[in-house]
C-alpha positions in Angstrom: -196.6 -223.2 87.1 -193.3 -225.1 87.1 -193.2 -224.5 83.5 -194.1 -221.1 83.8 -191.3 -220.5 86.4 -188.6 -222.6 84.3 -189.2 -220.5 81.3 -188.9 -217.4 83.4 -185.4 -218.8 84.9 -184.8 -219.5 81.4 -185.8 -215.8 79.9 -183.3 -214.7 83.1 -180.6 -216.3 81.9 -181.1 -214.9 78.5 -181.4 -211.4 79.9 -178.5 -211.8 82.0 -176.4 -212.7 79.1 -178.3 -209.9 76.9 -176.9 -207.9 79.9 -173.1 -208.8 79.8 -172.8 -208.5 76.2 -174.0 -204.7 76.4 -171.7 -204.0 79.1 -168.8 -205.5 76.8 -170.0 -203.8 74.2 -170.1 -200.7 76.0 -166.1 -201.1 77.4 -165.5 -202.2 73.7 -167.4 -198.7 73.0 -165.5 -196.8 75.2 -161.8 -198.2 74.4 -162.7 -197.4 70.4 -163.3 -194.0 71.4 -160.2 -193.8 73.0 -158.3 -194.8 70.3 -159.9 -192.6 68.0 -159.6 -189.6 70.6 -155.9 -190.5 69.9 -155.8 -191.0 66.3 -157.6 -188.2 65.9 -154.9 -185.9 68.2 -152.1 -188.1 66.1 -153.7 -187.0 62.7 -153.7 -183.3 64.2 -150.1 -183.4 64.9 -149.4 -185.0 61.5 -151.6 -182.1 59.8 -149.7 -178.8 61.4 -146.2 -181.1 61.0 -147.2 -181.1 57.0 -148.2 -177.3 57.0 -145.2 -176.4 58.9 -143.2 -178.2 56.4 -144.7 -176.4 53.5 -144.5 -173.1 54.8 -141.1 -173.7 55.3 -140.6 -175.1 51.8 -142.9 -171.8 50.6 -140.5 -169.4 52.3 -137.6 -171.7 51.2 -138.7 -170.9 48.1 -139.4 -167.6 48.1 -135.7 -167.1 49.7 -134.5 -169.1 46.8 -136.1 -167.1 44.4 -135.1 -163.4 45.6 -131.4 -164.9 46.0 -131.3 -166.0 42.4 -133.4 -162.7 41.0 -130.5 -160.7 43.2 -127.7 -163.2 41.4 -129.5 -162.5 38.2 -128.7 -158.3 38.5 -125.4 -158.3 39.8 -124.4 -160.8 36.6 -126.0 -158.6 34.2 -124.0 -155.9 35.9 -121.1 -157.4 35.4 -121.5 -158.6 31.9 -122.3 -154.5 31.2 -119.1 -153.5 33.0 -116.7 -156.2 30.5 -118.2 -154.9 27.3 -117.2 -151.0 28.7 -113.7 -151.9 29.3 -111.0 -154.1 28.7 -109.2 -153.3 31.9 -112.6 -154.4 33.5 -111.6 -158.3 32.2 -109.9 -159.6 35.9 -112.8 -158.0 37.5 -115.1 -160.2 35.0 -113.8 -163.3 35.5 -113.8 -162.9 39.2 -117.4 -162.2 38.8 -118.2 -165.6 36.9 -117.1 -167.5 39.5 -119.3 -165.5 42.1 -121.7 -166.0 39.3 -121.3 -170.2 39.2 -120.9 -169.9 43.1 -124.2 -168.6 43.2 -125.3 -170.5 40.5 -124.4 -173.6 42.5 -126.0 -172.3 45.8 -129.5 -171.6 44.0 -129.0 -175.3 42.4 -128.6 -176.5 46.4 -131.6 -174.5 47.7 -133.8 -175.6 44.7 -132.5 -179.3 45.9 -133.8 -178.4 49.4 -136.8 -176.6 48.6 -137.8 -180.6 46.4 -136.0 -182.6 49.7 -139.0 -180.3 51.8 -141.5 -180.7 49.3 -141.1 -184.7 49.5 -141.0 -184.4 53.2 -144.2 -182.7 52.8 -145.9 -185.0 50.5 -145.0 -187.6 52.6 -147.0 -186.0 56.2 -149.8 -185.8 53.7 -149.5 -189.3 52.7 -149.2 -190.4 56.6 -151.9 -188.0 57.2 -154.7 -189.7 54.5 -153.6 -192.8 56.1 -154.9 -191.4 59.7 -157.9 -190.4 57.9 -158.7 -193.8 56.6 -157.5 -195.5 60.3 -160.2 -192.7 61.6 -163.0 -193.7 59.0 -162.9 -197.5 60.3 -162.8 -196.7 63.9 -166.0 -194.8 63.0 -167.2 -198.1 61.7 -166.5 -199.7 64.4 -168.0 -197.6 66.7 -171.0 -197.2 65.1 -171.3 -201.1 64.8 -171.2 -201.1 68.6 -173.5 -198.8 69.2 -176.0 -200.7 67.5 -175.0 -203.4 69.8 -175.8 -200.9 72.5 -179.1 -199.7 71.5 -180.1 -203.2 71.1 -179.2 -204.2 75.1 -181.0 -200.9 75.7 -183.9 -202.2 74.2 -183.8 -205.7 75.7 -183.2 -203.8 79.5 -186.4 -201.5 78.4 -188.5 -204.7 77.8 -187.3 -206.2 81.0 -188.3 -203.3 82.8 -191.5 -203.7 81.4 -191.9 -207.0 82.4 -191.1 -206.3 85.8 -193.6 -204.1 86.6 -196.2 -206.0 85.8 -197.6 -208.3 88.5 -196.8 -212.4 88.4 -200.5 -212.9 87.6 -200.3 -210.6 84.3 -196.9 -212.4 83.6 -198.2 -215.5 83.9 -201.2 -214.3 81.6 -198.5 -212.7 79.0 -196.6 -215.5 78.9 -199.7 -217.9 78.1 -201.1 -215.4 75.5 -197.3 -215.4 73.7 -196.6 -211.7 74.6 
């Protein structure tokens, strides 16, 4: 009987650790789902930051594109205008340097529209490195809630155990159950 009751004391020990380390594990749980719930709101932010950037690079563009196509006519304008008239030669240079002015302001908004582009690239690159952050922390979580399910299980057999009477105990115990 002394035996029998040590062993219990013992097995109560055991359970009460069993016991701690689930509720550790299950604060542990809990703070890794935090952190993802943040990550995951971080990697959000990152995501409309990087499509914001490209639609402003995509209408940068665009902008870019019309502005040189408009550039384009008015120099072939021009160039028509200087082979109708010789008086029309002042007016013609005058329109080259418009022409290199404009020449040099699509060469700035092509250098823009790359700067955004790289911005952009970089929000993607921060934004696969979320992704991977988020993949561990689903690792993680999923390694503790095995850790979980396992307490559950020990708590399930010491319920078990508990509502059987001392005498079937006793008798479980001696049979190795």
């Amino acid at each position: 009987m002394a035996a029998a009751n040590d062993e219990i004391t013992g097995l109560r020990a055991q359970l009460a650790e069993g016991v701690n380390r689930a509720d550790r594990a299950e604060q542990a749980a809990a703070d890794e789902r935090e952190l993802l719930d943040r990550l995951i709101r971080e990697f959000g932010e990152a995501r409309r930051a990087a499509d914001e950037a490209a639609r402003a690079t995509r209408a940068d563009a665009a902008a870019a594109r019309q502005q040189t196509d408009m550039l384009r006519e008015r120099l072939n304008a021009m160039q028509e205008q200087l082979s109708d008239a010789h008086a029309a030669l002042e007016a013609a240079a005058s329109a080259g340097a418009r022409a290199q002015q404009a020449e040099a302001s699509r060469d700035a908004e092509r250098a823009r529209a790359d700067r955004a582009e790289q911005g952009r690239e970089v929000d993607r690159v921060r934004a696969d490195g979320l992704q991977s952050r988020l993949d561990a922390m689903q690792e993680r979580l999923t390694a503790r809630q095995e850790v979980i399910d396992a307490a559950e299980t020990i708590r399930q057999i010491d319920d078990r155990r508990r509502t059987l009477g001392r005498w079937a105990r006793l008798r479980a115990a001696w049979r190795g159950e």
